[in-house]
N, CA, C and O atoms as a DFTB+ gen file, in Angstrom:
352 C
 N C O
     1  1      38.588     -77.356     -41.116
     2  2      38.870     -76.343     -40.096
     3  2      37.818     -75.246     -40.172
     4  3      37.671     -74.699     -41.265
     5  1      37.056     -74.853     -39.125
     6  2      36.315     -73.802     -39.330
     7  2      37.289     -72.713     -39.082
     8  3      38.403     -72.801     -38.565
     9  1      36.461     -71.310     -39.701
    10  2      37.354     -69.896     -40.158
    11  2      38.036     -69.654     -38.529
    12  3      39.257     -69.497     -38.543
    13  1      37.403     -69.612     -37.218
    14  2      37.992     -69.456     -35.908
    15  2      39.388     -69.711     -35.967
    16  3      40.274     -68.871     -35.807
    17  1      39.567     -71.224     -36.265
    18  2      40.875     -71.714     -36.002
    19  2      42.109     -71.305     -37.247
    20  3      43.295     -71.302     -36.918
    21  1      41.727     -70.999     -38.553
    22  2      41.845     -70.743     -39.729
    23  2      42.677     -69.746     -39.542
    24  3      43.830     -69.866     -39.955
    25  1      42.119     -68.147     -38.652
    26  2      42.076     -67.043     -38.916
    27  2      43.409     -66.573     -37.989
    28  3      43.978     -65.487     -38.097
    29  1      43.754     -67.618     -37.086
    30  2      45.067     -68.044     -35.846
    31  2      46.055     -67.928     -37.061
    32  3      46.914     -67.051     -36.971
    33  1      46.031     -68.791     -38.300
    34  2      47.119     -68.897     -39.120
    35  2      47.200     -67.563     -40.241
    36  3      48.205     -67.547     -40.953
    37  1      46.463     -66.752     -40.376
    38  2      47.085     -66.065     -41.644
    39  2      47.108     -64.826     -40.750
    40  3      46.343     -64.430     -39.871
    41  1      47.906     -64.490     -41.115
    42  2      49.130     -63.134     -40.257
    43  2      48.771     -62.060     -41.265
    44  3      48.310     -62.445     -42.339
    45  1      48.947     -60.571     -41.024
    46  2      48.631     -59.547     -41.580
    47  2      50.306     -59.578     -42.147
    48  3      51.188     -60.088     -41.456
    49  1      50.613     -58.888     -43.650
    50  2      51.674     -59.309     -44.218
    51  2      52.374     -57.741     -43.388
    52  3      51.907     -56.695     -42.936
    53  1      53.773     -58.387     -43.548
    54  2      54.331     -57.204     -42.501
    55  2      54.400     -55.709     -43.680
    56  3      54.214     -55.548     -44.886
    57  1      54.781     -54.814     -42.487
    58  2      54.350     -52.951     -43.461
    59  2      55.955     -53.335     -44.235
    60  3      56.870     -53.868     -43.607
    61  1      56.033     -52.994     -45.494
    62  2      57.484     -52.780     -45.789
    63  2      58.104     -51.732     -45.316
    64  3      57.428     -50.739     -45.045
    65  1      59.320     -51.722     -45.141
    66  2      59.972     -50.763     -44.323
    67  2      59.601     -49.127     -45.223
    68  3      59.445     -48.010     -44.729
    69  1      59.554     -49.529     -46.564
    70  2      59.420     -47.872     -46.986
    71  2      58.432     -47.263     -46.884
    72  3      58.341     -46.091     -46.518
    73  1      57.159     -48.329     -47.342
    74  2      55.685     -47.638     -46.444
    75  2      55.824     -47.129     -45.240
    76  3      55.880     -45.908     -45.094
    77  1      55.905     -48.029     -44.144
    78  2      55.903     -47.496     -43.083
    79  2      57.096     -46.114     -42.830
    80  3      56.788     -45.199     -42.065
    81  1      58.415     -46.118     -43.551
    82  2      58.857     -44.737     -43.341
    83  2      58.285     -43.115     -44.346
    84  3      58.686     -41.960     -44.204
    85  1      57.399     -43.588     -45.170
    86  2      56.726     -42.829     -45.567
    87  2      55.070     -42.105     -44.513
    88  3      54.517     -41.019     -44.686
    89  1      54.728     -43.137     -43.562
    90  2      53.855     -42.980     -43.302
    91  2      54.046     -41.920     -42.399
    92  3      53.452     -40.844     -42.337
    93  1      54.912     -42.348     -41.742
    94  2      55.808     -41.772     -40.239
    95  2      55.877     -40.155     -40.901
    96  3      55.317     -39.183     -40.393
    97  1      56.736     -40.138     -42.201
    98  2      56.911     -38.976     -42.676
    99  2      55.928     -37.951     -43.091
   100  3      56.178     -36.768     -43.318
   101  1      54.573     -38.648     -43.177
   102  2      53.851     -38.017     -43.896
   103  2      53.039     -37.398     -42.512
   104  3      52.458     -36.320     -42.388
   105  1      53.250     -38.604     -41.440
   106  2      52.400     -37.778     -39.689
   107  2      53.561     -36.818     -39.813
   108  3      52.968     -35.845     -39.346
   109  1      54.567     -36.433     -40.043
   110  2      54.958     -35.536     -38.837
   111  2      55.017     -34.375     -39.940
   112  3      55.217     -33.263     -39.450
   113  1      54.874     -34.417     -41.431
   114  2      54.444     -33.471     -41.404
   115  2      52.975     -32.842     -41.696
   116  3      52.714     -31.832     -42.351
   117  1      52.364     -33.451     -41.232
   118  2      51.102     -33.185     -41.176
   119  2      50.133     -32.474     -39.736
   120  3      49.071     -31.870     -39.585
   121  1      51.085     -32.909     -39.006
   122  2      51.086     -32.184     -37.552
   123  2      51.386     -30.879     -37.156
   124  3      52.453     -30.269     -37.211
   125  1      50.439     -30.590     -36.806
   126  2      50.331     -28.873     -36.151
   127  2      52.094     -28.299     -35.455
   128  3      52.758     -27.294     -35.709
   129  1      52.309     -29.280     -34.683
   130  2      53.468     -28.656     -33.909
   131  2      54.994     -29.163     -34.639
   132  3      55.982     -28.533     -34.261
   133  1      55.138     -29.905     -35.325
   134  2      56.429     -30.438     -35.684
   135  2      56.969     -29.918     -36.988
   136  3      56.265     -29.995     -37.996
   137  1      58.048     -29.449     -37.028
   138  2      58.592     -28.877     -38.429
   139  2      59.171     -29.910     -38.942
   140  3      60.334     -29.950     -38.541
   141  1      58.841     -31.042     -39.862
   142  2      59.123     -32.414     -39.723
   143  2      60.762     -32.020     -41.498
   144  3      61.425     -32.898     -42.050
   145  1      60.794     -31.005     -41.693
   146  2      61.282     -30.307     -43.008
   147  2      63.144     -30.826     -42.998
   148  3      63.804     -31.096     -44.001
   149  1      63.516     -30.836     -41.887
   150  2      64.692     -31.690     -41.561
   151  2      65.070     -32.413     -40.534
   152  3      65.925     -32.150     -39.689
   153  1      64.164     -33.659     -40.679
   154  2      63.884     -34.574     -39.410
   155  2      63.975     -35.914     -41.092
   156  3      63.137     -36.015     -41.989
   157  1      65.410     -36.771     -40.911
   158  2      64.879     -38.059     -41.591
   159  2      64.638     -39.166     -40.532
   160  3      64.964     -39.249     -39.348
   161  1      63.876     -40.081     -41.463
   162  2      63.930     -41.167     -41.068
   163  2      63.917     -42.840     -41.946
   164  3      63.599     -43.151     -43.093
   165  1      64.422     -43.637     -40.775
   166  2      64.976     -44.794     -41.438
   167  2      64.414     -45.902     -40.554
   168  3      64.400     -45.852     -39.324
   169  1      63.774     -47.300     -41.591
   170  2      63.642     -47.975     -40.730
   171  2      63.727     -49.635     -41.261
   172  3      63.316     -50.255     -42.243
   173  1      64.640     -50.018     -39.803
   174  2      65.829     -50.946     -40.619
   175  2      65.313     -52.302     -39.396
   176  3      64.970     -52.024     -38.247
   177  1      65.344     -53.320     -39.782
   178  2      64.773     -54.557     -39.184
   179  2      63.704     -54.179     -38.174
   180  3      62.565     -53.911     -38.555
   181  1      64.136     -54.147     -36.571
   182  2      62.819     -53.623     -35.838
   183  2      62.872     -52.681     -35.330
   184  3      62.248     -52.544     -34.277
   185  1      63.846     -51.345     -36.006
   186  2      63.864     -50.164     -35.386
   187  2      63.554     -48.918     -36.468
   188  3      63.587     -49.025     -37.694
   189  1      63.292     -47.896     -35.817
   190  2      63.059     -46.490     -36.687
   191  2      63.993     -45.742     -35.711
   192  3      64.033     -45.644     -34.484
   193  1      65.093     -45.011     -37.235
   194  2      65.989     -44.223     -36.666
   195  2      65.362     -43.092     -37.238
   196  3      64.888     -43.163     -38.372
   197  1      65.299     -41.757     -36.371
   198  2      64.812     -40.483     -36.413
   199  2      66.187     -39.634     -36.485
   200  3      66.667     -39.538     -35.356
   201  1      66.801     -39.126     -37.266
   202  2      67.792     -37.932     -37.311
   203  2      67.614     -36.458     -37.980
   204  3      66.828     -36.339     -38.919
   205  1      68.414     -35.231     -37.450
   206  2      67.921     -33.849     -38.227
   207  2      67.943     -33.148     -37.538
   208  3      68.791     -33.346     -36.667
   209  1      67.091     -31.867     -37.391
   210  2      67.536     -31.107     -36.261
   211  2      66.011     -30.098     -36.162
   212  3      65.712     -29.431     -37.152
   213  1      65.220     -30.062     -35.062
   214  2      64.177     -29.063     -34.724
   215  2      64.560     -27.891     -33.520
   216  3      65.603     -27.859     -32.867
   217  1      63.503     -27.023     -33.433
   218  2      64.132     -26.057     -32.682
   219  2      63.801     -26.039     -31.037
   220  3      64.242     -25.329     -30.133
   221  1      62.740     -27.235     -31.051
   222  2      62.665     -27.623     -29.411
   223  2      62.427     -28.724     -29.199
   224  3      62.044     -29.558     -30.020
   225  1      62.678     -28.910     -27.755
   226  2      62.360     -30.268     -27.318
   227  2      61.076     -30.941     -27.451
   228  3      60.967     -32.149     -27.659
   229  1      59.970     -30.010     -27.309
   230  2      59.316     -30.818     -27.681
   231  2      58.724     -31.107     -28.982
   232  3      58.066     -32.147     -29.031
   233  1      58.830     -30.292     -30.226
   234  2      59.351     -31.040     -31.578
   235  2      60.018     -32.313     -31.501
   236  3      59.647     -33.355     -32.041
   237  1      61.264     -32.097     -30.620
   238  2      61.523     -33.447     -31.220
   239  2      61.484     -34.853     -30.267
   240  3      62.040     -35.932     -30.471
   241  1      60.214     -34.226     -28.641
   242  2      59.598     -35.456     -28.655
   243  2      58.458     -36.265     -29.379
   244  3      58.013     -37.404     -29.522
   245  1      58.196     -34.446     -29.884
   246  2      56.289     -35.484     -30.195
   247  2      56.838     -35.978     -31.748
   248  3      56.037     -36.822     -32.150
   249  1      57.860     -35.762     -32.701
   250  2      58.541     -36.929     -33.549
   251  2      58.801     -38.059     -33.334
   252  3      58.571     -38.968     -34.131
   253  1      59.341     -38.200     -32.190
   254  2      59.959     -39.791     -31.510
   255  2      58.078     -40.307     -30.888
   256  3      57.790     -41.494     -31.041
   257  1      57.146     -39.498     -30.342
   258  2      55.976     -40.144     -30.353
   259  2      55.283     -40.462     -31.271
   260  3      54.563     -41.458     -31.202
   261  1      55.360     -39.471     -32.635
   262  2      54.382     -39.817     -33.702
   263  2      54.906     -41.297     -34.174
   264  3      54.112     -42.228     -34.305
   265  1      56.342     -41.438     -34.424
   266  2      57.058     -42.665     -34.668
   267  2      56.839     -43.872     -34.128
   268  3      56.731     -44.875     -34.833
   269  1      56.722     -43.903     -32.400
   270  2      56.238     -44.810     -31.755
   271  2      54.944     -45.026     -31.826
   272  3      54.716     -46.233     -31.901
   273  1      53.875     -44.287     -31.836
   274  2      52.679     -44.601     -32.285
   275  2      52.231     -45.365     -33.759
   276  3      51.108     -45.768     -34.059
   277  1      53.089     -45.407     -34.314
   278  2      52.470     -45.548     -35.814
   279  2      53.486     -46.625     -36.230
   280  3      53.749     -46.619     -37.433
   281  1      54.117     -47.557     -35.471
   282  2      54.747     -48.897     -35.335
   283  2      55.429     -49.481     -34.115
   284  3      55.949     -49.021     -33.098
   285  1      55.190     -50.811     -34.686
   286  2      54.923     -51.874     -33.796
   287  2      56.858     -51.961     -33.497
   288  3      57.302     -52.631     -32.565
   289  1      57.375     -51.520     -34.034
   290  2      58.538     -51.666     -33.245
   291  2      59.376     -51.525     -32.299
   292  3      59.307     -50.564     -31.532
   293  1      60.247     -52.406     -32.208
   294  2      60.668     -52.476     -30.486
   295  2      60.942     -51.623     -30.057
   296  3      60.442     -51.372     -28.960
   297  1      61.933     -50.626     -30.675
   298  2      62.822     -49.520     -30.717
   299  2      62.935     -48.249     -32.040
   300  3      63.171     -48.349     -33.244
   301  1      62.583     -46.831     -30.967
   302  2      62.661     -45.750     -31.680
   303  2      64.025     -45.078     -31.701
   304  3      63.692     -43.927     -31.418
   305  1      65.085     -45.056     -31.822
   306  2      65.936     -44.216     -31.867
   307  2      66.070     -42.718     -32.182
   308  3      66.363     -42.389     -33.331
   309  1      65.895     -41.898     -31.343
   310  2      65.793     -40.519     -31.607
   311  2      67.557     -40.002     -31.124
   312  3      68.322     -39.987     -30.159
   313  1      67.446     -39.529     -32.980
   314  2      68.957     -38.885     -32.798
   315  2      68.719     -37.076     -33.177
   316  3      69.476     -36.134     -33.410
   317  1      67.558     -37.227     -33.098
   318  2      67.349     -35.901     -33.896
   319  2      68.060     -34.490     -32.404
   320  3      67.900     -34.521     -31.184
   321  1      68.842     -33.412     -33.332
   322  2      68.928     -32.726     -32.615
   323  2      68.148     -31.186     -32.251
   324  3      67.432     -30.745     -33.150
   325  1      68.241     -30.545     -31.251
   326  2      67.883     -29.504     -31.180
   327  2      68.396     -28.392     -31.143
   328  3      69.270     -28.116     -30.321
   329  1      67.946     -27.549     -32.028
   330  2      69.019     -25.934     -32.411
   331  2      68.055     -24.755     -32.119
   332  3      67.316     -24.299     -32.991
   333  1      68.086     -24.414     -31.199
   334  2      67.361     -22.974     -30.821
   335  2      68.067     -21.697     -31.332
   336  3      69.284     -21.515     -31.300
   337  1      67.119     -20.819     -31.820
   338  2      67.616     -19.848     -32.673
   339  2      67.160     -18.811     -31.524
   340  3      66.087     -18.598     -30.959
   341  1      68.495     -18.246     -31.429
   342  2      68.229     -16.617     -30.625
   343  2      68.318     -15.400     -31.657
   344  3      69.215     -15.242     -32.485
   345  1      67.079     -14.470     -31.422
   346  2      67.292     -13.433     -32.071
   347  2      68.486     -12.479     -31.902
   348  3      69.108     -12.626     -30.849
   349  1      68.876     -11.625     -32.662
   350  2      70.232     -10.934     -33.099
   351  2      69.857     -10.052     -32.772
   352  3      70.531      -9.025     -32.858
């Protein structure tokens, strides 16, 4: 068999689920806009569940994007909630 046809058969070994929820963890907090400090996450056959709580919406879209960007899975589940703090 030359390497062409060869290279059809060996598959990249899949991310283990804890790498990849470490990785996820380590984008969001590494990102300018996301307070990633109580945002978990879990990721269980072909989904990543996102739960916790940020103080806007879009915190806790660009979480559910950093997540979708950074795996191949089918489904992101964003349970994370949002708590806006009004001053006193």
């Amino acid at each position: 068999m030359n390497q062409e046809i060869i290279s059809r058969y060996i598959r990249q070994p899949a991310r283990l689920p804890a790498e990849l929820r470490a990785r996820i963890e380590r984008e969001m907090h590494q990102h300018g806009e996301v307070d990633a400090t109580k945002i978990g996450v879990a990721v269980r056959g072909g989904q990543v569940l996102l739960w916790g709580s940020v103080a806007s919406e879009h915190e806790r879209s660009l979480a559910g994007q950093i997540a979708a960007r950074l795996t191949a899975r089918t489904s992101v589940i964003n349970h994370i909630q949002v708590f806006r703090t009004t001053p006193s």
